[in-house]
NUMILO-183471 format. One line per 3 residues: number of its first residue (from 1); their letters; for each residue x, y, z of N, C-alpha, C. Coordinates in steps of 0.001 Angstrom, whole numbers, plus 500000, padded with zeros to 6 digits. Atoms other than C-alpha are relative to their C-alpha. Layout:
N
NUM) a) X,Y,Z,X,Y,Z,X,Y,Z ~ ...
This chain:
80
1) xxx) 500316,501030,500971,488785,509533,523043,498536,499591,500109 ~ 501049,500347,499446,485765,508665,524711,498628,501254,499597 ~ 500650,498923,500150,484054,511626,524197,500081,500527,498484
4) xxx) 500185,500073,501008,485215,511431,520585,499073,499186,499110 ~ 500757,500901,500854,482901,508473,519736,498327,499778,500835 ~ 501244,500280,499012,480156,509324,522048,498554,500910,498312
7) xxx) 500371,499487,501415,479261,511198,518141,499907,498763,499025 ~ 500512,501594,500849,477482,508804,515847,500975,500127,498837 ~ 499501,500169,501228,479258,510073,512713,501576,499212,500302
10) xxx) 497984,500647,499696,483150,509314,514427,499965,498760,500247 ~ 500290,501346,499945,481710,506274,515575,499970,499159,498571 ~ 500343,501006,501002,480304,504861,512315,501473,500278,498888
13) xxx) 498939,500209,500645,483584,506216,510770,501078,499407,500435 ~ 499152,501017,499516,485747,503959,513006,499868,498990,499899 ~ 500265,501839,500723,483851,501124,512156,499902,499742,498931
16) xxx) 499890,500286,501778,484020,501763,508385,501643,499760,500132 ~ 498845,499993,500326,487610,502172,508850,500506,498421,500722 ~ 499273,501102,499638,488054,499012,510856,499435,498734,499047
19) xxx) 500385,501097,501261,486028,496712,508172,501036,500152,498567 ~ 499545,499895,501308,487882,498322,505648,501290,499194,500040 ~ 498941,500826,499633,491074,497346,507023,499837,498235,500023
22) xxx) 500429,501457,500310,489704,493634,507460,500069,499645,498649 ~ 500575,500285,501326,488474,493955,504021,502028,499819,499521 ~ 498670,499760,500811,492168,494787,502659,500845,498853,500423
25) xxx) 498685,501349,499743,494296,492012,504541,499603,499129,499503 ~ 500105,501423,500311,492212,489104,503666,500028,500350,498358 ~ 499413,499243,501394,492896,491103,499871,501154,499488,499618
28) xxx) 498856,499660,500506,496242,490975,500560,500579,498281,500148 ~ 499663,501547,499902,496400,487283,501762,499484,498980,498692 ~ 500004,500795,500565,493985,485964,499505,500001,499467,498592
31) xxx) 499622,499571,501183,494861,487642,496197,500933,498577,499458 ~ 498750,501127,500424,498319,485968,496200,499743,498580,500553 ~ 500853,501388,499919,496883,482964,497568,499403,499316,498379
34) xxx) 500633,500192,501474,494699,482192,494579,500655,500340,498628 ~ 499047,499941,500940,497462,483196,492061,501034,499191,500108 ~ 499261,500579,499552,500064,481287,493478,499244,497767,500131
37) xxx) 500503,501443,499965,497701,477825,493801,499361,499656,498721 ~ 500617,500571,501047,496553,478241,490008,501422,499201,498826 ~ 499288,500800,500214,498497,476610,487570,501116,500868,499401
40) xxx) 498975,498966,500342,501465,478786,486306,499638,500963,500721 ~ 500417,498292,499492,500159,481542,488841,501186,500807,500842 ~ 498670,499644,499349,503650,481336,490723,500721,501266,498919
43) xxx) 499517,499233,500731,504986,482406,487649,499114,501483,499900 ~ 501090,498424,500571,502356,485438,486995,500501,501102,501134 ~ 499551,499338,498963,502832,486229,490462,501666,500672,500481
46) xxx) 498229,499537,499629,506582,486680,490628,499906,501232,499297 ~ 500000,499088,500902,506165,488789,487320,499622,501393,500752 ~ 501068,499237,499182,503345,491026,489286,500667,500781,500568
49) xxx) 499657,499305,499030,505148,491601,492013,501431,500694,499531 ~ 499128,499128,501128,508579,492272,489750,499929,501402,499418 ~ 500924,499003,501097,506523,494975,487660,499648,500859,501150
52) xxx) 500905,499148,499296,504580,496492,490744,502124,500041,501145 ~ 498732,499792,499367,508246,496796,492635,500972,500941,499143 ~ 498977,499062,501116,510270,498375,489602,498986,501666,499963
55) xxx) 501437,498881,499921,507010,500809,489206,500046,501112,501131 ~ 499772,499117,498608,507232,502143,492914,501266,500883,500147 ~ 498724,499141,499651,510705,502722,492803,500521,501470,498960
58) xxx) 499866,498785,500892,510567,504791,489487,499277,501069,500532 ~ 500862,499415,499632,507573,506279,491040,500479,501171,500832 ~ 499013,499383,498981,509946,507367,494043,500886,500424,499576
61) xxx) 498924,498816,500941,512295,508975,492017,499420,500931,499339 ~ 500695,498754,500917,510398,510754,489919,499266,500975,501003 ~ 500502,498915,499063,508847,512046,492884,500490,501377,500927
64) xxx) 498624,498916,499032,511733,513663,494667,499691,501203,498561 ~ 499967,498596,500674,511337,516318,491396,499083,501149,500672 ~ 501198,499541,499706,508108,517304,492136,500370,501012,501274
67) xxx) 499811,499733,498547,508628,518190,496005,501810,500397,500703 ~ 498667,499312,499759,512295,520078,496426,500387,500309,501461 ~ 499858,500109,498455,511814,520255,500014,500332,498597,500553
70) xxx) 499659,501205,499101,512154,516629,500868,501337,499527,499462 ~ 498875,500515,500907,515306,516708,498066,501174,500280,501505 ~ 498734,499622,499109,517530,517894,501283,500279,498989,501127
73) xxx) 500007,501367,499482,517323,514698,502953,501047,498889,499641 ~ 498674,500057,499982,520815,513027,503019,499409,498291,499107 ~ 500431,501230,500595,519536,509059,502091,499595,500170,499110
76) xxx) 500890,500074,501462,517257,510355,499549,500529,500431,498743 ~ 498805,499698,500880,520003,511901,497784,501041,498816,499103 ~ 499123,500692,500369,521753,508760,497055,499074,498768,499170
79) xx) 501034,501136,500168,518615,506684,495762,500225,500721,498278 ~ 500128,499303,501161,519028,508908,492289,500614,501343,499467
């Protein structure tokens, strides 16, 4: 490991990847934060997350076509 970051590029790409990560939680906190404290944003937000939840799961079905190798997977069989 040590000897992996003793290289400037692995280095500066562990510290992009750990800002980025920073960057994304306080995203994920303070998105719905600020939707949730405006004035109907509860409502928007329920919708949001409604919409982006139905979305994924079609997403995940439709995907099992695509990829016939992961169709032999006993759970995934019963999702569709």
């Amino acid at each position: 490991m040590w000897t992996m970051l003793k290289d400037r590029r692995m280095a500066f790409l562990m510290i992009a990847n750990m800002l980025s990560s920073i960057g994304s939680g306080i995203t994920m906190i303070g998105v719905p934060w600020l939707l949730v404290n405006r004035s109907g944003g509860d409502e928007v937000y329920g919708y949001a997350t409604l919409a982006s939840t139905i979305l994924l799961f079609l997403l995940f079905v439709s995907f099992r076509q695509y990829f016939p190798s992961i169709q032999n997977i006993e759970w995934m069989g019963k999702c569709g």
